[in-house]
C-alpha positions in Angstrom: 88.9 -88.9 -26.9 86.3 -87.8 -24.1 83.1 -88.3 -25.4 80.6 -85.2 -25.1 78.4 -84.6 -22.0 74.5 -84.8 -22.2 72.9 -80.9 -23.3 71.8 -81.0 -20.0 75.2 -81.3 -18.3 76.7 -79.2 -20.8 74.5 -76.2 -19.9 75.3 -77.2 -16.4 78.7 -77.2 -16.6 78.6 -73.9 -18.4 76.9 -72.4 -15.7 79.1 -73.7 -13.4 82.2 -72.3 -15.6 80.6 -68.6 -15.2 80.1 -68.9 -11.7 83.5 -70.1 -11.2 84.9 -67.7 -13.2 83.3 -65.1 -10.6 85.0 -66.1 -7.3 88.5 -67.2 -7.5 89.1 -69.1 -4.0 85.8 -71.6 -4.7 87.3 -71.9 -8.3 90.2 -73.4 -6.7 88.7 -75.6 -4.1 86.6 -77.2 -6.9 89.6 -77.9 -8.4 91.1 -79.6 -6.0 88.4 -81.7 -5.3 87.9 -82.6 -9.1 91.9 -83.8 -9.2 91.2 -85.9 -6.1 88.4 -87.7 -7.9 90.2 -88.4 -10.9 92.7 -89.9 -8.6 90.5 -92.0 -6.8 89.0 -92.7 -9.7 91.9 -94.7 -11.7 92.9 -95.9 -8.3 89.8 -97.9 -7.9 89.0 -99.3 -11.9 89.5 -103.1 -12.4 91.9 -104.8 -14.5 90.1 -105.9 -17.4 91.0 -109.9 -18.1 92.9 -111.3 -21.3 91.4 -112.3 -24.4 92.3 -116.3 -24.7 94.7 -116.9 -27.8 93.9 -120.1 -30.4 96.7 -122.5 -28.8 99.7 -120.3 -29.7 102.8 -121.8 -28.5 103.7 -121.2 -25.2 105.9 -118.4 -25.1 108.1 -117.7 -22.5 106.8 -116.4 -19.3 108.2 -112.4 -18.7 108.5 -111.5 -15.0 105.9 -109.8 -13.7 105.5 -106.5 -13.6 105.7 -104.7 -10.4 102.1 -103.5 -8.7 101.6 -99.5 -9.6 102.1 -97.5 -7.1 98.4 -96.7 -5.3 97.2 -93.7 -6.0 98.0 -90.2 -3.7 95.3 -90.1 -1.0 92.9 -87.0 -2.1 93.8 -84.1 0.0 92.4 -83.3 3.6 89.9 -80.3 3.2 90.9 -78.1 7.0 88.2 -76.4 8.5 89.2 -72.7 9.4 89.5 -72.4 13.0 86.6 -71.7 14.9 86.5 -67.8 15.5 86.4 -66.9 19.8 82.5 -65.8 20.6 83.7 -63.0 23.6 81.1 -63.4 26.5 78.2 -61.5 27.3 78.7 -58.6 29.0 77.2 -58.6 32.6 73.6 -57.0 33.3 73.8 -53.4 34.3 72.4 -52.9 37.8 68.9 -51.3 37.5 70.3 -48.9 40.8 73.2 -47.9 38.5 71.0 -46.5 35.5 70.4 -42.6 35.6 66.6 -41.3 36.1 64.3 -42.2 33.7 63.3 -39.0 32.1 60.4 -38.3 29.4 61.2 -35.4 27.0 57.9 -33.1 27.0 56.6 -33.0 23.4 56.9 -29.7 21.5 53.3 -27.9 21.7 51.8 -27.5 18.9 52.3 -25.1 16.5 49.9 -23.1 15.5 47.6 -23.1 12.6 49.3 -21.0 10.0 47.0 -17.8 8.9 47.9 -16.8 5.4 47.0 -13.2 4.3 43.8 -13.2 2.6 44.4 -11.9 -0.9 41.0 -9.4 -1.4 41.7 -8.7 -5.2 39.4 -11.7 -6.3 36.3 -9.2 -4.8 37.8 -5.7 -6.0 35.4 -5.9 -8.9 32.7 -8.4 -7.6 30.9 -5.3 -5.7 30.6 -3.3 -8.7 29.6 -5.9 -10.9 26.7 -7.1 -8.2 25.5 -3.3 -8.7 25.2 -3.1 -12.4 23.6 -6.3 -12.5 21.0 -5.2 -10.4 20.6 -2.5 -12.5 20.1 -4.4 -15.5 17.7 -7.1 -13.2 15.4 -3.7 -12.7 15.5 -3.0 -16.3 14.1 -6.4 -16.9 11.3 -5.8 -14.7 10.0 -2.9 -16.2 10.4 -4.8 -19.5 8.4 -8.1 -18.2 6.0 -5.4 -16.4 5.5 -4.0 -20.2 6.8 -0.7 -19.0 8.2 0.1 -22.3 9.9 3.6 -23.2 11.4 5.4 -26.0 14.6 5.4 -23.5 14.9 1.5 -23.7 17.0 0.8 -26.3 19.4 3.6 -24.7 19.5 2.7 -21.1 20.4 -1.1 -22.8 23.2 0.1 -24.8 24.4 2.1 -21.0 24.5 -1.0 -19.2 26.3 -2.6 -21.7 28.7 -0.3 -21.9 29.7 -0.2 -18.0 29.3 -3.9 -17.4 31.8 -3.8 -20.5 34.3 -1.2 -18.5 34.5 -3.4 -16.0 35.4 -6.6 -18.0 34.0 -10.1 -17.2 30.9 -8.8 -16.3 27.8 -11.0 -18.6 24.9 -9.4 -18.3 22.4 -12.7 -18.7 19.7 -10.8 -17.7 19.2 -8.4 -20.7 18.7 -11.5 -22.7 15.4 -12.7 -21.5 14.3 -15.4 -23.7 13.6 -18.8 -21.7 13.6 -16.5 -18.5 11.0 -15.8 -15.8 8.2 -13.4 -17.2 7.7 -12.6 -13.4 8.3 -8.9 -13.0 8.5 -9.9 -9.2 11.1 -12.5 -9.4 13.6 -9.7 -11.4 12.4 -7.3 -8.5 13.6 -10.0 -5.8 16.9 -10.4 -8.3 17.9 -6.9 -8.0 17.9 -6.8 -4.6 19.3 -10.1 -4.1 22.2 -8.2 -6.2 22.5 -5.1 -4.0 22.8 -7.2 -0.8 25.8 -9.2 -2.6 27.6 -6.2 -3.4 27.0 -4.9 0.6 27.9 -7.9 2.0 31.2 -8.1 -0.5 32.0 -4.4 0.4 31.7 -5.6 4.1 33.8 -8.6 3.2 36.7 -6.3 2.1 36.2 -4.0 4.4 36.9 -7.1 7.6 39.6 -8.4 5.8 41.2 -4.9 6.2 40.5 -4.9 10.1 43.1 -5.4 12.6 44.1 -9.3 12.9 42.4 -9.2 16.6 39.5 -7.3 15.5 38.8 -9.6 12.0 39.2 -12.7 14.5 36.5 -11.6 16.5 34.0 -10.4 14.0 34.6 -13.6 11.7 31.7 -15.4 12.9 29.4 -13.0 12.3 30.6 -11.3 9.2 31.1 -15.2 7.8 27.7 -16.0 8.5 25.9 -13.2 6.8 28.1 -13.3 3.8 26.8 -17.1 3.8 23.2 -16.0 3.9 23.5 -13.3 1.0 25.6 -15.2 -1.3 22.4 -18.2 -0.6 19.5 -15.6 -1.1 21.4 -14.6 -4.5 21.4 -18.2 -5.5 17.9 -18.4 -4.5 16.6 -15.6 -6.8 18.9 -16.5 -9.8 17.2 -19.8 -9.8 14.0 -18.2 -9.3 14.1 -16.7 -12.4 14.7 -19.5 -15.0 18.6 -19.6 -15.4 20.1 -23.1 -15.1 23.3 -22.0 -14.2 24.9 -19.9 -11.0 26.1 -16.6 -11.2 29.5 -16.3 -11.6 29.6 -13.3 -9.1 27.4 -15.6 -6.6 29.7 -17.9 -6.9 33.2 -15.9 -6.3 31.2 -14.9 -3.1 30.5 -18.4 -1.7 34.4 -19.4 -2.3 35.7 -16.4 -0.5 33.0 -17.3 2.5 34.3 -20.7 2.0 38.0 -20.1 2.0 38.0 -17.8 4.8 36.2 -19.7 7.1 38.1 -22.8 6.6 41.6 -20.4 6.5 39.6 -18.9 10.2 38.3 -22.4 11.4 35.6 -20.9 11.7 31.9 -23.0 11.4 29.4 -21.3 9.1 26.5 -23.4 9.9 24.0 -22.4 7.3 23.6 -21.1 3.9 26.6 -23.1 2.4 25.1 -26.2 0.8 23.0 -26.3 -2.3 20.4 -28.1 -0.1 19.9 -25.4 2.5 17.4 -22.9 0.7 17.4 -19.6 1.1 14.0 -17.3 0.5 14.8 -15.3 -2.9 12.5 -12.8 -1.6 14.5 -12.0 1.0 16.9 -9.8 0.3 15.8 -6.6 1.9 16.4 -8.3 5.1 19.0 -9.9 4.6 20.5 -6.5 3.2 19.5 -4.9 6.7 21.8 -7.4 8.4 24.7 -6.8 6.4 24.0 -3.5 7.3 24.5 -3.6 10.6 27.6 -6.3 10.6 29.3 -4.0 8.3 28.9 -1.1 10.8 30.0 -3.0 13.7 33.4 -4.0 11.7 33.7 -0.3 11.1 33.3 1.0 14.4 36.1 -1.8 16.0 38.5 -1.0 13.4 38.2 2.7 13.7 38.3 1.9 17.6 41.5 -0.4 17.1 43.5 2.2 15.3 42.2 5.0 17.6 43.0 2.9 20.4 46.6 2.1 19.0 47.5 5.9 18.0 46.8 6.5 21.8 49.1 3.8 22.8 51.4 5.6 21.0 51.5 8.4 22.1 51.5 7.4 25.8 54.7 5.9 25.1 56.5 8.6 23.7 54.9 10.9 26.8 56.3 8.2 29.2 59.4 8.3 27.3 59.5 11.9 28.1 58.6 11.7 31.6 61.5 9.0 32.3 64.1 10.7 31.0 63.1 14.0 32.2 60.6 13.7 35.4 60.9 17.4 36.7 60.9 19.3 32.9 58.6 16.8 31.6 56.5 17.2 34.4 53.6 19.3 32.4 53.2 15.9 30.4 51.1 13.9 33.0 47.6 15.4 32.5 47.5 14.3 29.0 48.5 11.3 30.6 45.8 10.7 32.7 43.6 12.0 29.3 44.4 9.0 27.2 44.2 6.5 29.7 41.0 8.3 30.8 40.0 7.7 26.9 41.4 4.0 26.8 39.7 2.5 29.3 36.3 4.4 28.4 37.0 2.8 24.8 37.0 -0.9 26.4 40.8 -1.1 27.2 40.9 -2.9 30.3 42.8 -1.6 33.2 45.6 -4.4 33.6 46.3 -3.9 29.7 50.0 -5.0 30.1 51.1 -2.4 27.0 49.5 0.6 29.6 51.1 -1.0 32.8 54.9 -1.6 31.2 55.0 2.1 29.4 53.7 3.4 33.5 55.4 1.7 35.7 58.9 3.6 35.1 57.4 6.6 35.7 55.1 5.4 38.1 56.6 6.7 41.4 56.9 10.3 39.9 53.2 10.5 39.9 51.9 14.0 41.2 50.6 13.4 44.5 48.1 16.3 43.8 47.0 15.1 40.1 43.4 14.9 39.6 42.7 11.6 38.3 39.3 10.8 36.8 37.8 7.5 37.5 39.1 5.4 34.7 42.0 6.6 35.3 42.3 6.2 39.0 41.8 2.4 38.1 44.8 1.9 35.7 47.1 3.1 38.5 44.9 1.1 41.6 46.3 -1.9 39.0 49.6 -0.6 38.7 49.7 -0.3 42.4 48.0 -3.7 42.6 51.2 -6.0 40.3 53.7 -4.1 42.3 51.9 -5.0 45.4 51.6 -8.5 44.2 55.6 -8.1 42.9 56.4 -6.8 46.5 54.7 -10.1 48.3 56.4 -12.4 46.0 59.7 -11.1 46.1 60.1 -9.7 49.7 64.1 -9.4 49.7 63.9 -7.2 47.0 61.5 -4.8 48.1 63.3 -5.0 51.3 66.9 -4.2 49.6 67.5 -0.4 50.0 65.3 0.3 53.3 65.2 4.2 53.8 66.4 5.1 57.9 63.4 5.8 60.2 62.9 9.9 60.4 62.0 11.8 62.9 58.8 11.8 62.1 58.2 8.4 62.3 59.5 8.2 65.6 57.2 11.1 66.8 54.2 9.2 65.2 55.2 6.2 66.7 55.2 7.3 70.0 51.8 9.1 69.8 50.3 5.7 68.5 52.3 2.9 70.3 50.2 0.5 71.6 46.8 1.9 69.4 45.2 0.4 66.6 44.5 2.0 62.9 42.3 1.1 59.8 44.0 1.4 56.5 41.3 2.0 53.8 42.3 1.3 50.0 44.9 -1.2 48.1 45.4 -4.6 48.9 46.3 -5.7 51.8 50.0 -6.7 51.6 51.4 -8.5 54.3 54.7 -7.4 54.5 53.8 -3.7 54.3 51.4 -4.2 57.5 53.7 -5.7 59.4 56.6 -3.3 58.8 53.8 -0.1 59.8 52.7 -2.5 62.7 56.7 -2.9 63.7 57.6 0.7 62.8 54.3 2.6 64.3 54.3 1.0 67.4 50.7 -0.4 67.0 49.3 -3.2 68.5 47.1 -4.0 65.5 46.5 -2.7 61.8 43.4 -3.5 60.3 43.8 -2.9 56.5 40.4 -3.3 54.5 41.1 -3.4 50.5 38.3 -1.9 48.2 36.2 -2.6 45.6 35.4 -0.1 42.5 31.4 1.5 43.5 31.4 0.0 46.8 29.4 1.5 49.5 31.2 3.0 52.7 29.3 1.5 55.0 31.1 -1.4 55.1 34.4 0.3 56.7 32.0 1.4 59.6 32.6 -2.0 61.9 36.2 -1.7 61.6 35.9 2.0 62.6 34.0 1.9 65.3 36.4 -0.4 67.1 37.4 2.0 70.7 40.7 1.0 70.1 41.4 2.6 66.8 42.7 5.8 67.0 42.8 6.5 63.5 41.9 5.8 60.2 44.3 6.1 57.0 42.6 6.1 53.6 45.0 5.8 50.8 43.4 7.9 48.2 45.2 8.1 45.4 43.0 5.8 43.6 40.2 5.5 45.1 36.5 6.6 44.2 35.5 9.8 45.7 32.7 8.1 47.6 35.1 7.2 49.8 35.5 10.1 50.9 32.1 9.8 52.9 34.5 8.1 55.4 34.9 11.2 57.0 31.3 10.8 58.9 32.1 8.1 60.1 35.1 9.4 61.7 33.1 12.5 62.8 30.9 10.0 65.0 33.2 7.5 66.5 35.4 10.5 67.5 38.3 9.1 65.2 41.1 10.7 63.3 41.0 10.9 59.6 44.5 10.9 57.8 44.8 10.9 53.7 47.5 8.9 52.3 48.1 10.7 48.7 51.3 8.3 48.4 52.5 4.7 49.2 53.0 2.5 52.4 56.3 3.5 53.5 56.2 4.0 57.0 58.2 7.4 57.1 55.6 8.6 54.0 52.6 7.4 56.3 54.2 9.0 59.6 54.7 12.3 57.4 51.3 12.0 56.4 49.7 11.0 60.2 52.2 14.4 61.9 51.5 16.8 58.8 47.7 15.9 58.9 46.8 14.9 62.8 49.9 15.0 64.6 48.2 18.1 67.0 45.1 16.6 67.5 47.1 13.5 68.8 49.1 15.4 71.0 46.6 17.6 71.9 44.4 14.3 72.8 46.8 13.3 75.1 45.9 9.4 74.6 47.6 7.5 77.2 49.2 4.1 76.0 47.1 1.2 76.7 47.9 -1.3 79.2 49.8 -4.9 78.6 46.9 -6.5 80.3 44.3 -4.9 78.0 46.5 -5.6 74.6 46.8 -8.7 75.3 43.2 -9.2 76.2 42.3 -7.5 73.0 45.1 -9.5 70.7 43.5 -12.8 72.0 40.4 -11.7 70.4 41.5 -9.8 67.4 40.1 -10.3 64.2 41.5 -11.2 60.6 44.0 -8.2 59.6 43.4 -8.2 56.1 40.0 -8.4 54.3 37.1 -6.2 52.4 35.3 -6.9 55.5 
């Protein structure tokens, strides 16, 4: 019989029994290696010796018994062969690895601008009003301005502020209150400059998103200082507590200027006082914000109705130049009336509705001056377009006319002054080429500048004549005509572009007797060259 193990092995062995129950393969090897410890274990106990016996008679000796057998040697536990480690790959040559390349991070995106939701102020203005109202009727009572019309004008008040809902009316109670009639004086008008700068409030937040962006300052800071004079002159009077319409005005100046990023330095903290008796000015301030918020949204949506309709007249006038034709002084009226409104010239919106009608431009149009300079900067990009992508202006070149070849041989070997535009280089260079000139001076202008500065450039004896590309210029420039008068030079207006057979029309249309009737002779190699070597810059102002 096996006796029983200690508790403590018993547990042991119990824990062992679950485990082994668990995994099947270590059940088994611990199994083996218990069988090869019994065997070893009855292989190596001693033989106990015989108990001696009281002098029996000898008995006759048995043969021995044969040896047992030794036990089985316990079984050879086999390690599992060693599993092959594959070699490192080699190194990678540093030569063989593609460019190192950083990805640019994403920009930023932009701080979201959620719509600010104005029905929290649709009543606030409105309340503010009565309330002053009602801070005036407690004046006259603290005054001891009594009338037979009290209890009425009481029972009014209530009724409105009642209309309106959520609208307490603190001030008709007056007991623990300010017996000041001044301080309810300053009240009341603490309570008309809320509801102004709340009206002005809802009237931004209806503004254009360009126009509100650039009015927020402003607008956000007076808002700050009304809501703080209000505060002020509620405290002034004895109550403990805020105003509930003060403070619906402080969280909308609040929300929107975080919502705007926008820093309202002043008037937002409980520490930074405002006067109580201020409200007048204050009032006068709001005044004039609310005005200027006005005036840019009735100038954005004026300005935007215009834009509109230029785009539907430059519709008209690209599908149909010649029946549409009728079309382009109201043209040039709105973009006379866009710019004078603070549209700039370059306004891309004007320039891309333009420029596909841009070459059917009248060459007889009036143009007024702020109008002249919306097409100098149309002119200008396509100038700029031209000198960046030469090859394409170049594409399509018209043939030489006979024109040009008459003008060219009245001015080979004579220089000109072109007046107006920028100076593009390719443009000189192919009326220098074209023309026959030895030299082409062209001298871009500047809006109001005075005519005396052409007059060097003029006076040169080896100009023969001057070009001055009108189309957009001032009409001071016109003055360039006495100048031509005394240096004995021909004047020739350019009412269209740079294209030498346009500017040849132009020179034989507009001078081409005088020139022949001149009978200039062509100036001599020696005397070109003398007068290249010591030419001046081609293109400048000056």
């Amino acid at each position: 019989m096996t006796p029983d193990p200690p508790d403590p092995l018993r547990e042991l062995l119990d824990r062992a029994r679950t485990f082994l129950g668990r995994h099947d393969e270590l059940r088994d090897a611990v199994g083996l290696f218990g069988r090869a410890l019994a065997a070893l274990a009855e292989w190596s106990a001693p033989v106990a010796p015989a108990a001696p016996a009281d002098a029996p008679e000898p008995a006759p000796v048995a043969p021995p018994e044969p040896e047992p057998a030794p036990p089985p040697a316990p079984p050879t536990l086999v390690a599992p062969p060693p599993v092959p480690v594959p070699p490192p790959e080699p190194p990678v040559p540093i030569a063989s690895l593609p460019p190192l390349t950083f990805k640019p991070l994403p920009p930023p995106e932009p701080h979201p601008v959620a719509a600010r939701d104005t029905e929290p102020l649709k009543n606030t203005a409105a309340r503010c009003r009565i309330k002053a109202e009602a801070a005036r009727f407690a004046a006259r009572r603290a005054a001891g301005d009594r009338t037979a019309d009290e209890a009425a004008d009481h029972a009014e008040l209530t009724r409105r502020a009642n209309e309106l809902g959520d609208c307490f009316l603190w001030m008709l109670n007056p007991q623990g209150l300010s017996d000041r009639p001044a301080a309810w004086d300053h009240l009341a008008a603490a309570f008309d400059t809320a509801a102004q700068a709340v009206e002005m409030l809802r009237a931004w937040h209806a503004a254009p998103e360009a126009e509100a962006r650039r009015a927020a300052d402003g607008v956000l800071h007076v808002a700050a200082e009304a809501q703080a004079v209000l505060y002020a002159a509620v405290t002034a009077v004895g109550r403990a507590k805020p105003d509930p319409d003060q403070i619906d005005l402080f969280v909308s100046v609040r929300e929107d200027a975080e919502r705007l990023r926008v820093f309202v330095a002043r008037f937002l903290k409980r520490e930074d006082h405002a006067d109580p008796a201020s409200g007048p000015a204050v009032a006068r301030k709001v005044a004039e914000q609310a005005a200027a918020v006005r005036r840019a949204s009735a100038a954005t949506q004026g300005r935007q109705k215009l834009l509109g309709n230029l785009g539907y007249k430059a519709r008209r006038l690209r599908d149909d130049p010649a029946g549409a034709a009728d079309e382009w002084p109201r043209v040039v009226e709105i973009l006379e009336g866009l710019v004078a409104g603070g549209l700039p010239p370059s306004n891309v919106a004007v320039r891309d509705a333009l420029l596909p009608v841009f070459p059917h431009l009248p060459d007889g149009l009036p143009l007024p001056p702020n109008a002249a300079r919306v097409f100098r900067e149309i002119e200008r990009y396509l100038e700029l377009r031209a000198e960046a992508e030469p090859a394409a202006a170049e594409a399509a070149p018209e043939p030489p006319t006979a024109e040009l070849a008459a003008a060219a041989a009245l001015l080979r070997g004579k220089e000109a002054v072109l007046i107006g535009g920028l100076c593009r280089t390719v443009a000189r260079a192919t009326l220098i080429r074209e023309l026959g000139l030895a030299d082409l001076h062209w001298k871009s202008v500047v809006d109001h500048e005075s005519v005396t500065v052409f007059e060097p450039a003029i006076a040169r004896p080896e100009v023969a004549v001057v070009l001055l590309a009108i189309r957009w210029s001032n009409h001071s420039y016109g003055d360039v005509q006495a100048y031509c008068d005394r240096y004995g030079k021909l004047l020739v207006r350019l009412p269209g572009g740079y294209h030498p057979n346009q500017v040849a029309h132009q020179i034989m249309l507009q001078a081409g007797d005088r020139l022949r009737a001149a009978g200039q002779e062509r100036r001599s190699p020696a005397r070109a060259t003398s007068r290249a070597s010591a030419r001046p810059s081609p293109c400048g102002r000056r």
